[in-house]
C-alpha positions as CSV (number, residue, x, y, z in Angstrom):
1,X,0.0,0.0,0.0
2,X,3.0,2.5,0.7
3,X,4.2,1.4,-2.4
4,X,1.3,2.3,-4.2
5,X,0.9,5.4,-2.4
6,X,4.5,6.5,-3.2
7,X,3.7,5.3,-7.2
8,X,0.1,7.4,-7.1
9,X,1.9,10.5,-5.8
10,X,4.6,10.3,-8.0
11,X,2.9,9.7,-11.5
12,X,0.0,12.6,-10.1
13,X,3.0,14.9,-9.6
14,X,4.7,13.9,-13.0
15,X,1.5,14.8,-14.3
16,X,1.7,18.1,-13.0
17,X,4.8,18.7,-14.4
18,X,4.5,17.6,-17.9
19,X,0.9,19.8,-17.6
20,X,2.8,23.2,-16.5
21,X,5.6,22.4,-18.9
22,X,3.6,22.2,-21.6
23,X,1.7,25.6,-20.8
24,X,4.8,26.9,-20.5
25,X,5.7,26.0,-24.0
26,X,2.5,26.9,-25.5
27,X,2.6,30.7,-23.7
28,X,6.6,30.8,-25.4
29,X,5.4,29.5,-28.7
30,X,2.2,31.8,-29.0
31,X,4.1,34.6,-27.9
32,X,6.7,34.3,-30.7
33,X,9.4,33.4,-28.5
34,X,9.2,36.8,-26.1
35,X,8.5,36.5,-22.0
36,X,4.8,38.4,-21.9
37,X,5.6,42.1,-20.3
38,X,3.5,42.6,-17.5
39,X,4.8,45.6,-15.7
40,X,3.7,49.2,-16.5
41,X,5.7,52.1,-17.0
42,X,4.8,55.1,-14.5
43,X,6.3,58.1,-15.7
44,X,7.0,60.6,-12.6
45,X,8.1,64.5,-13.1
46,X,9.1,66.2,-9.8
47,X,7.8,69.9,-9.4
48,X,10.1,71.0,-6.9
49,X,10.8,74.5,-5.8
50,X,9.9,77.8,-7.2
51,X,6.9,78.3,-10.6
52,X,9.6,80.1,-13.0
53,X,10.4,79.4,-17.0
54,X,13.0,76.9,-16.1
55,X,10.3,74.7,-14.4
56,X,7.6,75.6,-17.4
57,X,10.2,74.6,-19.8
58,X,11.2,70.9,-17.9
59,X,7.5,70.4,-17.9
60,X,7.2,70.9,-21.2
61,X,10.2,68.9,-22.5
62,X,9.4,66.5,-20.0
63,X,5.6,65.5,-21.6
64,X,6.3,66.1,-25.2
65,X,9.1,63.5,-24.7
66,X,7.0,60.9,-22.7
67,X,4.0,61.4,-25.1
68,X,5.9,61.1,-28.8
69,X,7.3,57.8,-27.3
70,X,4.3,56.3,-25.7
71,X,0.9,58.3,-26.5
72,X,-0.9,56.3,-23.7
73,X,1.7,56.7,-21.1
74,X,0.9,57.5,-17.3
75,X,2.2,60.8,-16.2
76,X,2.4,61.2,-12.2
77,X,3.8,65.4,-11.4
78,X,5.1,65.1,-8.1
79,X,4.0,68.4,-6.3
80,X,6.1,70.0,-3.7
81,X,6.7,74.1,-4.0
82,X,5.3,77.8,-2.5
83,X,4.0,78.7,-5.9
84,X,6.1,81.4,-8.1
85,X,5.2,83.3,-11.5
86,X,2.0,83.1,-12.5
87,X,2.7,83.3,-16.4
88,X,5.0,80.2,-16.0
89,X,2.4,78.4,-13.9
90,X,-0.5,78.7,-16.6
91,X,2.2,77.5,-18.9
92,X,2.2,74.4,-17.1
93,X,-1.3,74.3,-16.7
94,X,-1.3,74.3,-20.3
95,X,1.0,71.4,-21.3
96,X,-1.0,69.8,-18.5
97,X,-3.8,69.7,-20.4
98,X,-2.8,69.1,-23.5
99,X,-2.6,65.1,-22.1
100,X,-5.2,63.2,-22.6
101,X,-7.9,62.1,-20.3
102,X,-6.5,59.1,-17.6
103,X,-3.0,60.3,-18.2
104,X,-2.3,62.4,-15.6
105,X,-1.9,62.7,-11.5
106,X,-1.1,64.9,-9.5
107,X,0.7,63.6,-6.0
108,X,1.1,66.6,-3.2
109,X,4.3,65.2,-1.8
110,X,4.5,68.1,0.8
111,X,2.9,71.1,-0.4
112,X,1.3,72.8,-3.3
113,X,0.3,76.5,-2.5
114,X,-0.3,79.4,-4.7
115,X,0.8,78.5,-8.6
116,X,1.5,74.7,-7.3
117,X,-2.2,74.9,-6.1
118,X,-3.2,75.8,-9.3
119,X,-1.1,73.0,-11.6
120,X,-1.9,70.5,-9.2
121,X,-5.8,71.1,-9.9
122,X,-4.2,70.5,-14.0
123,X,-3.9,66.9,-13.2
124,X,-6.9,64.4,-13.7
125,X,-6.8,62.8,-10.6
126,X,-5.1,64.6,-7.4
127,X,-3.9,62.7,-4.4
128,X,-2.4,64.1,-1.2
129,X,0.5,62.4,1.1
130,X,-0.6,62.8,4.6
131,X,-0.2,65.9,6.6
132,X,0.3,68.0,3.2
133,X,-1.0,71.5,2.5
134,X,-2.7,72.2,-0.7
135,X,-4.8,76.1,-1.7
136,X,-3.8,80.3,-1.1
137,X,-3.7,81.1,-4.3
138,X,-4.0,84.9,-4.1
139,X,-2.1,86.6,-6.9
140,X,0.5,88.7,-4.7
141,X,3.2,91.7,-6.4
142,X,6.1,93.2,-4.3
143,X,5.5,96.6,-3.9
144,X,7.8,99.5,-1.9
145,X,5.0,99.2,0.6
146,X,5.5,95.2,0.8
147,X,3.7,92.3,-0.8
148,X,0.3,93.4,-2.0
149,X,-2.6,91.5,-3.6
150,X,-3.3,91.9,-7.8
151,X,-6.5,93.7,-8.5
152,X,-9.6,92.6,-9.4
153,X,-8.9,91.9,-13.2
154,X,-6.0,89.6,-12.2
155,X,-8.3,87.7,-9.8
156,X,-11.0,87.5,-12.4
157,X,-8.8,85.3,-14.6
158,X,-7.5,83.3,-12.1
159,X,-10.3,82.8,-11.0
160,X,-12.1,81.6,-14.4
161,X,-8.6,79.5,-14.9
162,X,-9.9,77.5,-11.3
163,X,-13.6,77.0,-12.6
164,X,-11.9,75.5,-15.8
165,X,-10.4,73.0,-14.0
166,X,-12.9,72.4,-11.6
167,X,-14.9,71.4,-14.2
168,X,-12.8,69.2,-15.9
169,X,-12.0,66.7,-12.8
170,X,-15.5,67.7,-11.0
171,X,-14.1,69.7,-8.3
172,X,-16.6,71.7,-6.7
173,X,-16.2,75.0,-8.2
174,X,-16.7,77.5,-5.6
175,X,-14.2,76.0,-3.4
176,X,-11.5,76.4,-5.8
177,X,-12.5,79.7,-7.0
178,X,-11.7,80.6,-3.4
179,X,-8.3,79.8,-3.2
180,X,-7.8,82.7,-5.5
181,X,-10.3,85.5,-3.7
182,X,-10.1,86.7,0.3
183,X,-14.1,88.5,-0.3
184,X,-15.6,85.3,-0.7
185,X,-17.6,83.8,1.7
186,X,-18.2,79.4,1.0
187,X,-21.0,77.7,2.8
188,X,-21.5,74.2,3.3
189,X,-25.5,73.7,2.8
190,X,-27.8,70.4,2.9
191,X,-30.4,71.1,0.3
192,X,-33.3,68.7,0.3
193,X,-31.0,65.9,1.7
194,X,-27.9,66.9,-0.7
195,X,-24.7,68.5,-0.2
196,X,-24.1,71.7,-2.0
197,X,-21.2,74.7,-1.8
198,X,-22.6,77.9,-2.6
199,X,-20.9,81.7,-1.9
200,X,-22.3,84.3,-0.1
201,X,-24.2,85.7,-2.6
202,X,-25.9,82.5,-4.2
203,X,-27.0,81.6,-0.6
204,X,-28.4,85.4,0.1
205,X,-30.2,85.2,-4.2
206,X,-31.8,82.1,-2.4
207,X,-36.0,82.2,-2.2
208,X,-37.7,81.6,0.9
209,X,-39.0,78.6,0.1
210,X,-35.5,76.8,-0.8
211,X,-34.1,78.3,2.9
212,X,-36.9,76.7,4.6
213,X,-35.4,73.2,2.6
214,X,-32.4,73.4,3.9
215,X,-31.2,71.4,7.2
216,X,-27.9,72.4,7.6
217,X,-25.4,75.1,7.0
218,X,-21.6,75.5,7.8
219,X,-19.0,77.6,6.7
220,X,-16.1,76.4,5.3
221,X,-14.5,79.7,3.9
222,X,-14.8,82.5,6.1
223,X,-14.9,86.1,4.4
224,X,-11.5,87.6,4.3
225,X,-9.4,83.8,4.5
226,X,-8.2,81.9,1.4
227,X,-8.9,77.9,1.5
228,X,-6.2,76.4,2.3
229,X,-6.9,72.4,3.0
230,X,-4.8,70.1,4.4
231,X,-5.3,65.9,2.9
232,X,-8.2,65.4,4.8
233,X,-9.8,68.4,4.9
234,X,-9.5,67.9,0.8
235,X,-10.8,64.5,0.8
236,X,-13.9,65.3,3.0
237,X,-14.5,68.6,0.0
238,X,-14.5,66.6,-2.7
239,X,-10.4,67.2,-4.4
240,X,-8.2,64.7,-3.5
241,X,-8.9,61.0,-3.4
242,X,-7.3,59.6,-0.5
243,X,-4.6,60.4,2.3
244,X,-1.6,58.1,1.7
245,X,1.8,57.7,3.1
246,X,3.7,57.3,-0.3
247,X,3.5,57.7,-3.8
248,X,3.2,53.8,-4.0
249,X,0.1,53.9,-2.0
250,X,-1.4,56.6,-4.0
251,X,-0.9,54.3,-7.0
252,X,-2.4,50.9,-5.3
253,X,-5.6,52.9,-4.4
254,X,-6.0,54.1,-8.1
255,X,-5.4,50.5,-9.0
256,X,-2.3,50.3,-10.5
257,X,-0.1,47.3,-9.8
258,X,3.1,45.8,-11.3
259,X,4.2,49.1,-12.7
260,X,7.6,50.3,-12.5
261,X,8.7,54.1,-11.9
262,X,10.6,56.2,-14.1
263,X,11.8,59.7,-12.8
264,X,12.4,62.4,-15.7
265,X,15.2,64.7,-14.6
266,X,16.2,68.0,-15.6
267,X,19.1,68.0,-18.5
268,X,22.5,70.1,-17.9
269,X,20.6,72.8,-19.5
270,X,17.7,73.1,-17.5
271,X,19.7,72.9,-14.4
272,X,21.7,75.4,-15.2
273,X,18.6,77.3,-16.1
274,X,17.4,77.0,-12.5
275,X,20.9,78.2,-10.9
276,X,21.2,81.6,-13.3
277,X,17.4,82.7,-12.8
278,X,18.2,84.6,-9.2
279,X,21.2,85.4,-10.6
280,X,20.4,87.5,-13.9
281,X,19.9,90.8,-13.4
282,X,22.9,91.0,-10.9
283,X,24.7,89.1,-14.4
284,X,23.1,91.9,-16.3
285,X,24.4,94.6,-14.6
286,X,27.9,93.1,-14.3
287,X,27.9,92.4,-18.3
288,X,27.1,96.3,-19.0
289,X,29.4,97.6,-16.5
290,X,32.3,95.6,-18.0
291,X,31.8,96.2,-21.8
292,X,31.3,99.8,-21.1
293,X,34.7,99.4,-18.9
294,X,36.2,97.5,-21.8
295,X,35.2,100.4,-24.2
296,X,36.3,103.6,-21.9
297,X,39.9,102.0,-21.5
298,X,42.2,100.9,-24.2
299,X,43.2,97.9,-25.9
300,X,40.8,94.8,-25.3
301,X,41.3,92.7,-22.4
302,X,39.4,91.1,-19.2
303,X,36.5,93.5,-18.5
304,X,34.9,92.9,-22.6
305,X,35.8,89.1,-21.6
306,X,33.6,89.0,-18.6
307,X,31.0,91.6,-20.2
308,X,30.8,89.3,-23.3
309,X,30.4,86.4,-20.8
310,X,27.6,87.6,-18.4
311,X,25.3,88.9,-21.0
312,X,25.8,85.9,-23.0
313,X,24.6,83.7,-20.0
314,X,21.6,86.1,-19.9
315,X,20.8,85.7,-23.3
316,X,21.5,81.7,-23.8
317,X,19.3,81.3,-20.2
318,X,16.3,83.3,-21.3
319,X,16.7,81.3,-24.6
320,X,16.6,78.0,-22.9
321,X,13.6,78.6,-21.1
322,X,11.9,79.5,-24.7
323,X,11.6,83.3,-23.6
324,X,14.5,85.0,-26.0
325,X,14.9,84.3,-29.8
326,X,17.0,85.5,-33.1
327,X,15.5,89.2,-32.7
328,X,16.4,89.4,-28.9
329,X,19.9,88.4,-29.8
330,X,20.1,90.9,-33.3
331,X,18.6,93.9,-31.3
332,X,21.1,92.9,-28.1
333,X,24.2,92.8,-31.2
334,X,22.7,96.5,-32.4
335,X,22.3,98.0,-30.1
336,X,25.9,97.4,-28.6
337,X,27.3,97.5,-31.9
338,X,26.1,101.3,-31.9
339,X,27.3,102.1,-28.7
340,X,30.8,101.4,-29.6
341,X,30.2,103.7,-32.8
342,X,29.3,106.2,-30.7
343,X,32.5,106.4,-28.4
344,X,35.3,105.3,-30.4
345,X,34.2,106.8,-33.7
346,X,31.6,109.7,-33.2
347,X,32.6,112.5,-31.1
348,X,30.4,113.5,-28.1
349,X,28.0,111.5,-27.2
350,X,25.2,111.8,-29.1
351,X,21.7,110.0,-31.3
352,X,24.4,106.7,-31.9
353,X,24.7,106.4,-28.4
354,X,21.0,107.1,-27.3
355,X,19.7,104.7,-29.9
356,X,22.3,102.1,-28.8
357,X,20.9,102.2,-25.2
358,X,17.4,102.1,-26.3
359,X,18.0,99.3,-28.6
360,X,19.8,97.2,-26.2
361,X,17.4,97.8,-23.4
362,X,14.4,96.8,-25.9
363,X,16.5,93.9,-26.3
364,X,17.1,93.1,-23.0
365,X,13.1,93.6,-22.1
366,X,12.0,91.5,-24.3
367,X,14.1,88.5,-23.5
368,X,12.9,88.1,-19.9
369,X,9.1,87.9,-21.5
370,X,7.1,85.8,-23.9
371,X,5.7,88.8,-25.4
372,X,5.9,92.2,-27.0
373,X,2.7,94.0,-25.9
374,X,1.3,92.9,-23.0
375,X,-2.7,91.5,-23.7
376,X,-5.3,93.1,-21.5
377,X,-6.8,90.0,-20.8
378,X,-3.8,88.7,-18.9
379,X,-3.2,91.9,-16.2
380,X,-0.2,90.2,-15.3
381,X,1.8,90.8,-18.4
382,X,1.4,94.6,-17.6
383,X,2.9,94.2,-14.6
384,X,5.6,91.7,-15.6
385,X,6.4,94.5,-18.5
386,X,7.0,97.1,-15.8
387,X,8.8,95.2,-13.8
388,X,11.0,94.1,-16.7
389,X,11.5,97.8,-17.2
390,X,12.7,98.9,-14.0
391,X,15.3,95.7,-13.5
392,X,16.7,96.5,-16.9
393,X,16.5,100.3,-16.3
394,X,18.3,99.6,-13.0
395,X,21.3,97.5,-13.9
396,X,22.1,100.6,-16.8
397,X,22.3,102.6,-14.3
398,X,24.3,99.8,-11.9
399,X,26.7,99.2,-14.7
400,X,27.2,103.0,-15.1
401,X,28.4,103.0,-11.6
402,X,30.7,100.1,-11.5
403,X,32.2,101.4,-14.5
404,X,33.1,104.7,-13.1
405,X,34.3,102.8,-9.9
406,X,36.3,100.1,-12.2
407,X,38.3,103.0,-14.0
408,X,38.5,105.5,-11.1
409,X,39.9,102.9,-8.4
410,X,40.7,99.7,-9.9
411,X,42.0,99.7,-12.9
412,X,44.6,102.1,-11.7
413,X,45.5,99.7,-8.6
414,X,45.8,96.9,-10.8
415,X,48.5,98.4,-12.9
416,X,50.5,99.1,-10.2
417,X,49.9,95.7,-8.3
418,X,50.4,93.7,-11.4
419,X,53.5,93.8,-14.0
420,X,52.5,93.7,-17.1
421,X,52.6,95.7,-20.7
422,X,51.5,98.8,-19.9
423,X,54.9,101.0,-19.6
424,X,56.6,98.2,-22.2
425,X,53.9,98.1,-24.8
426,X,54.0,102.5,-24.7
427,X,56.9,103.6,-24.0
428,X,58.3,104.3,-27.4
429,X,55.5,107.0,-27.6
430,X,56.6,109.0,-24.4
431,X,59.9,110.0,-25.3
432,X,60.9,113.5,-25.9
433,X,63.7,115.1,-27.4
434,X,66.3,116.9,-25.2
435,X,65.5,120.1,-26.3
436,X,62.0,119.7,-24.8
437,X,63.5,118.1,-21.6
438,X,65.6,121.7,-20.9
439,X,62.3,123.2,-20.3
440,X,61.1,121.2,-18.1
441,X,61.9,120.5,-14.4
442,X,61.0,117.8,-11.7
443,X,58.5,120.1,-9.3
444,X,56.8,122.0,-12.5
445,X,53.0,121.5,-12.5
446,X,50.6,121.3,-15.6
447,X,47.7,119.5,-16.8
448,X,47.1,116.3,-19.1
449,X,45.4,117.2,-22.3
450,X,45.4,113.3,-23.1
451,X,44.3,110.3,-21.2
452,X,47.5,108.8,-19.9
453,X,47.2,105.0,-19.9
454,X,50.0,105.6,-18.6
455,X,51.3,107.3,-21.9
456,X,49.8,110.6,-23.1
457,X,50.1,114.3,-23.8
458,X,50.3,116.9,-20.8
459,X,50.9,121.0,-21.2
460,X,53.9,122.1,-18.7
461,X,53.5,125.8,-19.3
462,X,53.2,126.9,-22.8
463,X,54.2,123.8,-24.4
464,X,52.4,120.5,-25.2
465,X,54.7,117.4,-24.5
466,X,55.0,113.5,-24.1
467,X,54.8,112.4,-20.6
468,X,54.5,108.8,-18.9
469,X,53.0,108.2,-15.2
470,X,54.3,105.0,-13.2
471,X,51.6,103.4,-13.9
472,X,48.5,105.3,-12.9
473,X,45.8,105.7,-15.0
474,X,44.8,109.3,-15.9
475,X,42.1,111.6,-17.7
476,X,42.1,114.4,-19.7
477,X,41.9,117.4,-18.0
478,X,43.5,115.7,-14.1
479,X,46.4,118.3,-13.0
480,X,50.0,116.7,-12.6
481,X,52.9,117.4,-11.6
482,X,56.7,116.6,-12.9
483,X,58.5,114.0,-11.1
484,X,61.3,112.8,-12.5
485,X,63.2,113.0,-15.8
486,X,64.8,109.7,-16.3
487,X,66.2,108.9,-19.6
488,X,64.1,111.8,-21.9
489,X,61.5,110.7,-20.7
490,X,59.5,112.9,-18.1
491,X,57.3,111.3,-15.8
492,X,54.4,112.9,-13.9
493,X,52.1,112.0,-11.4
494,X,48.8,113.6,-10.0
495,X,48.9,116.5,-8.3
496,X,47.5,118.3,-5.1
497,X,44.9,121.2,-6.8
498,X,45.5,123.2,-3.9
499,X,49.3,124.2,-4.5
500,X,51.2,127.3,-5.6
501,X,52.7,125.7,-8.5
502,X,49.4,124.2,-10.1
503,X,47.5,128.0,-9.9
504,X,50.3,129.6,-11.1
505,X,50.5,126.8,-14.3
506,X,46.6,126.9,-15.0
507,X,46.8,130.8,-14.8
């Protein structure tokens, strides 16, 4: 009986074998030879930090890639940021929408307020980690008095932009129209056994009868507060669709199993997008203070370098993030192109130079926004403009000042801290004969009728002659005094206005 046990058990596991081997070959063979794919690919793109172009412009590279390589794929935008620029945040919004239906979530990984409020109400579906803050969306500009709400026509866009969206994912729409208003007033009303959300001013149009219907009211949005939810509190309204502890979690209560995750990241580009946006207009004002630097002293060196350098990292970051084009960059090359005209080949200073500035300021302008003429339907661009403006207006006049402080003080410092071709590369054009030496004496005081770099022209009396410095820097017009005669050559240096000698010599 053992035996036969031991034989029964054996053949009906043989069996089993040969029946799951078989399968095995039949899946392989059906299949043409491939192992059947069974996971999912879960695309996820982080939005981290501060709304700005660099972010609108990940975004965007981010979908169009996913979507030209798998039209059906499953995009999950990992929300965590304060909010930021409102233009770049309905640029998001837009490339949000432009996937279709079922493709997209939004996850609030810690917080999405003001513009991250607004994209994460883009996404199809929007799920909140727990203990994450999601709403205050009040458009906000800095002002000399401190932060300030827009006005009413700013609100009234944003505010259409939240219905929208509302709509879409069936959001209730007065809620998320008050993320974006303070004067709104939200109740929380059972109507004839069903749960409605009206503002104060549908409840007050109310009839008499429909009041006496109603069993309960609550407010949820006081006048004067923004909604600002946390997870539950945005479960219990009607946005989010569960509380979870991870972005795995999120996905197993949507119903998504055996999926992997890939993470889009930002390219070299982007990144480097993200550093230099702080940093432009302090690069903008450093740029235009050193080419105008480079152009006031002679030969070309370091300062049209470094001026070349900063604008150029202004121009190729505005043009990463989509903002600058070919006419930025050809009115930026005129308009610079005509300022060195005007000093090195026009005298004075006159329509060359004017037209120079204005060109390279429209230049500059326009490469820091996505338009030309701001549309009255979008307040914001007005204000952007303005703001534009006064940054670029600000680092001409910055750059004026650190080139006067470059020529004045540093320039001359460095040629006396550091050896190089400045006496070598001009002294052939400071020597005089010695027939004009035998008028001149060490003590005698005069004036420089040339720049001396450290070469030039000075008047020592009645006569015009060739003079060196040791190695300061001087302008036209800067008293000096005689120092030294070595070798035909007379050397001067700056003198005290307030001597003898110099009144005497200017008299």
């Amino acid at each position: 009986m053992k035996k036969h046990v031991n034989h029964g058990f054996t053949s009906g596991r043989t069996r089993l074998i040969l029946f799951l081997a078989a399968a095995t070959l039949f899946v392989f063979f059906r299949t043409g030879g491939a192992v059947p794919a069974v996971d999912k690919t879960i695309h996820v793109i982080p939005v981290t930090g501060t709304v700005e172009p660099g972010m609108a412009a990940f975004i965007k590279r981010s979908v169009d890639e996913i979507l030209s390589a798998e039209p059906d794929a499953l995009m999950v935008f990992k929300l965590d940021s304060f909010g930021g620029r409102v233009d770049s945040a309905l640029e998001i919004v837009e490339t949000l929408l432009s996937i279709p239906m079922g493709q997209s979530i939004s996850f609030v990984e810690k917080r999405a307020i003001s513009a991250g409020a607004l994209i994460a109400l883009a996404g199809n579906v929007l799920v909140m980690k727990e203990n994450t803050l999601i709403g205050d969306c009040a458009p906000i500009i800095q002002t000399s008095e401190g932060q300030k709400e827009m006005g009413e026509k700013t609100q009234t866009v944003l505010r259409a932009q939240f219905r929208t969206l509302a709509k879409k994912n069936g959001y209730p729409e007065v809620l998320a129209e008050s993320m974006v208003t303070k004067g709104m007033e939200v109740y929380q009303v059972t109507l004839d056994g069903e749960t409605v959300y009206m503002d104060k001013v549908r409840f007050n149009d109310l009839t008499e009868q429909e009041k006496e219907r109603i069993t309960k009211k609550t407010t949820v949005v006081a006048e004067g507060e923004l909604l600002t939810m946390d997870d539950v509190e945005a479960r219990n309204l009607g946005f989010s669709r569960a509380s979870v502890t991870d972005l795995d979690r999120a996905l197993a209560h949507l119903g998504y199993e055996n999926y992997t995750l890939a993470y889009m990241t930002e390219s070299w580009s982007e990144s480097l997008v993200r550093v230099l946006q702080p940093l432009l207009p302090i690069l903008m004002l450093v740029g235009l203070g050193a080419l105008y630097t480079e152009i006031k002293a002679p030969g070309f060196g370091v300062f049209g370098v470094i001026g070349i350098v900063c604008l150029g990292l202004v121009f190729l970051n505005q043009y990463l993030v989509g903002l600058a084009d070919y006419t930025e960059l050809l009115l930026l090359l005129i308009g610079t192109l005509l300022m060195v005209v005007e000093v090195l080949v026009l005298p004075g200073f006159g329509v060359a130079g004017i037209a120079g500035i204005l060109v390279l300021g429209a230049g500059l302008v326009l490469s820091f926004q996505g338009f030309v003429v701001p549309d009255p339907k979008m307040p914001w661009e007005g204000r952007l403009m303005i703001r534009n403006l006064a940054m670029v207006v600000g680092a001409f006049a910055g750059a004026l000042v650190f080139s006067l402080f470059m020529l004045r003080f540093v320039l001359p410092g460095v040629s006396k801290l550091i050896k190089g071709p400045y006496l070598e590369a001009t002294l052939g054009e400071a020597l005089v004969g010695s027939d004009e030496a035998g008028f001149v004496s060490a003590g005698q005081s005069g004036k420089a009728v040339t720049a001396l770099r450290p070469s030039g022209k000075v008047r020592i009396g009645p006569r015009k002659i060739d003079a060196i410095t040791r190695g300061e820097f001087l302008d036209p017009g800067t008293p000096v005094t005689v120092d030294a005669l070595e070798q035909n050559h007379v050397v001067v240096k700056a003198a005290d206005t307030d001597t003898t000698a110099f009144k005497k010599a200017v008299s």
